[in-house]
C-alpha positions in Angstrom: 0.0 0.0 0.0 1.0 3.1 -0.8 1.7 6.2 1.3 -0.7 8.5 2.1 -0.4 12.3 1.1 -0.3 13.6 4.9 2.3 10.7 6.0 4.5 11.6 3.0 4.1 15.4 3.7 5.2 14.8 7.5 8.0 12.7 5.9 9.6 15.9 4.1 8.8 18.6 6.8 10.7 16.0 9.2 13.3 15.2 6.5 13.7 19.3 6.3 14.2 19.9 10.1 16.7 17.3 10.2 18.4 18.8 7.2 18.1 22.6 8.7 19.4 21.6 12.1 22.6 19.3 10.6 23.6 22.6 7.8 23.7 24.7 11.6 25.4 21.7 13.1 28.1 21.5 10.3 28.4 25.1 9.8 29.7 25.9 13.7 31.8 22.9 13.8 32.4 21.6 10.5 32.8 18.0 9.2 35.5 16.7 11.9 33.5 18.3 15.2 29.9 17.3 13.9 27.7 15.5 16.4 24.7 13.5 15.2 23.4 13.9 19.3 23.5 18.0 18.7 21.2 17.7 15.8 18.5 14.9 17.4 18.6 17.4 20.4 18.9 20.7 19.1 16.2 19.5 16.0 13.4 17.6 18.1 13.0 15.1 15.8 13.8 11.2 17.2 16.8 9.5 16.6 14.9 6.9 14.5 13.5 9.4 12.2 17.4 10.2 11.0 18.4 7.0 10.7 15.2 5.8 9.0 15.7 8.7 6.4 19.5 9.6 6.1 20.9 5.8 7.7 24.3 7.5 9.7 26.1 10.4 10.3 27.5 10.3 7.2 24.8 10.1 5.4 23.5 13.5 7.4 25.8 15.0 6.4 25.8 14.2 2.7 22.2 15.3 2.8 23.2 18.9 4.4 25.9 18.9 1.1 22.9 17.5 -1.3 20.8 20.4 0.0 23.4 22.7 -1.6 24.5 21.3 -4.4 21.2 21.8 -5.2 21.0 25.2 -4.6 24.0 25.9 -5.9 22.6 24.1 -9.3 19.6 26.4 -9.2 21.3 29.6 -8.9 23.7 28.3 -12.2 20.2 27.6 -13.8 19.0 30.7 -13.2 21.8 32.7 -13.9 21.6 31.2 -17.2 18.3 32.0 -18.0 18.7 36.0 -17.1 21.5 36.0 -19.3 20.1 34.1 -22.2 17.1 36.5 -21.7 19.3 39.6 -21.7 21.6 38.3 -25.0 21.2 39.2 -28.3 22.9 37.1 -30.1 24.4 33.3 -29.7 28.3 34.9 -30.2 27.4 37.1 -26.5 25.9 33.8 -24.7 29.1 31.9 -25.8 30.8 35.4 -24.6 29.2 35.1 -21.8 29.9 31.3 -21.1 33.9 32.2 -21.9 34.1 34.1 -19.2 32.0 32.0 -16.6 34.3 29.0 -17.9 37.8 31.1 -17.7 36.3 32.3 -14.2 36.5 28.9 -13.0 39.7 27.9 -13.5 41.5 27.9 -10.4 42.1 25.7 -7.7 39.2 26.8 -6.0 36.8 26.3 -8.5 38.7 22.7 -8.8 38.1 21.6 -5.5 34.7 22.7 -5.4 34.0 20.5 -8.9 35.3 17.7 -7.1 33.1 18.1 -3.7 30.3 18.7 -6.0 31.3 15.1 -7.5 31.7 13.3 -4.0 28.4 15.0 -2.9 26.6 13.4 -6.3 28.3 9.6 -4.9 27.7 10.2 -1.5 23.7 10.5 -2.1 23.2 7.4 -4.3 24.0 5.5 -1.1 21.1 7.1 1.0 18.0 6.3 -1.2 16.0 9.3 0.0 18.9 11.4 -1.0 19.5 9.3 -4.3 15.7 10.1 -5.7 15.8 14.2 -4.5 19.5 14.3 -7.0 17.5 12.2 -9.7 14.3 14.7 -9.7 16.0 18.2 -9.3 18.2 16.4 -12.2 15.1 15.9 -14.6 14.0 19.4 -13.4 17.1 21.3 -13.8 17.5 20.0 -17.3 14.1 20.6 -18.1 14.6 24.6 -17.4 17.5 24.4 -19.5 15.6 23.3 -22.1 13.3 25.7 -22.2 15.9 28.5 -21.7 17.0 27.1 -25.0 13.3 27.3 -26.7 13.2 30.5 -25.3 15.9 32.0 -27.2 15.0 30.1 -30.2 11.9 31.6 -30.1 13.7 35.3 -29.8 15.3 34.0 -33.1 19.1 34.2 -31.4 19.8 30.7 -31.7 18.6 27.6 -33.9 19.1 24.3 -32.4 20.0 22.0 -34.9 19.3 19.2 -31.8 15.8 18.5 -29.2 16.5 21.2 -26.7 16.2 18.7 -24.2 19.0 16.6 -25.4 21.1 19.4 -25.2 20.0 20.0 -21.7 21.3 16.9 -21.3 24.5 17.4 -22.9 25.2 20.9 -20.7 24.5 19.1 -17.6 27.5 16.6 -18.4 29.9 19.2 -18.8 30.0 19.8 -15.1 30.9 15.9 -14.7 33.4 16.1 -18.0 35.4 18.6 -16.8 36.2 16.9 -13.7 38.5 14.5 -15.6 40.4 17.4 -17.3 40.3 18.7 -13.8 42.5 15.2 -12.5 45.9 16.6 -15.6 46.2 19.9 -13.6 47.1 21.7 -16.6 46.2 25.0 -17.9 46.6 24.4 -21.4 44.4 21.0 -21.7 41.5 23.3 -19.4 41.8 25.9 -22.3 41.4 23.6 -25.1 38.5 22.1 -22.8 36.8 25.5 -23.0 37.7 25.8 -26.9 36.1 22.7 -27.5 33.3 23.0 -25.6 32.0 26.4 -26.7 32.6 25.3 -30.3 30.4 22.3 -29.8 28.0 24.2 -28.3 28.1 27.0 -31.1 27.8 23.8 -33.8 24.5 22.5 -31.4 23.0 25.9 -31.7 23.9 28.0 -34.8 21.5 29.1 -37.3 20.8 25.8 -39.9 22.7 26.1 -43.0 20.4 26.5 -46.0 
């Protein structure tokens, strides 16, 4: 039998509170100092409800880094959209995506790519966690696929390609560049970005006639 509506609501707002209380947890004293107790205290909810949803301390933790990922993922989404909106042509959106991709070149940017990638493992193990990743996935590639109709219909861009497969294709560039990521070399990320924009220019030009 399935869930009913009200149990599954109850399951998210408690799923939430666990989430909300573990991101304070982890914030004040970080991955080494945090304290499972602290959150079932501080958070009212029972010790069974977290291990029932998230299994361990671990797997608390990766939900607090699931929880932004996701967030961050939104804001890139979004981001995108105002500045497809705001573009007039497809050479300033692959203007635009230069300098977003140069911009994140650095070590920085690196490491956060690659906790980004152990966050994505991390929540396949927790199933709760593994089913959120898999729907904001479907979603976020859905918005970029209609960020892509949108300028189509504006005329900037032709997709020669379902906008939804080239969703589908953005979305694995943040995975792809995680291998070019492991040479450590400034020259092989450049020729990344080179061939990346160009593939993208090729996916979206104007049809030749």
């Amino acid at each position: 039998m399935s869930e009913s509506p009200r149990k599954r609501i109850d399951g998210l707002e408690t799923m939430d509170k666990i989430v909300e209380f573990a991101e304070q947890e982890l914030n004040q004293h970080g991955v080494a100092g945090f304290n499972l107790t602290r959150v079932i205290e501080h958070s009212g909810v029972s010790r069974g409800s977290v291990y029932h949803h998230f299994i361990n301390r671990e797997g608390t933790i990766a939900a607090v880094e699931t929880k932004r990922l996701l967030e961050e993922l939104d804001n890139a989404n979004n981001i995108l959209r105002a500045f497809t909106e705001g573009a007039g042509s497809l050479d300033e959106i692959l203007a635009g995506l230069r300098v977003l991709l140069e911009s994140t070149a650095h070590e920085s940017a690196r490491e956060n790519r690659r906790r980004r990638n152990v966050t994505t493992v991390n929540a396949q193990a927790i199933p709760v966690l593994a089913q959120m990743m898999s729907l904001r996935e479907a979603e976020g590639d859905a918005h970029v696929a209609e960020t892509i109709r949108l300028a189509a219909a504006r005329g900037i861009i032709h997709p020669r390609l379902p906008a939804e497969g080239i969703a589908h294709f953005v979305s694995s560039l943040f995975s792809g560049r995680l291998v070019v990521d492991l040479l450590d070399d400034p020259q092989a990320d450049a020729l990344w970005i080179d061939v990346t924009l160009e593939a993208l220019r090729h996916l979206l030009a104007p049809q030749e006639h």
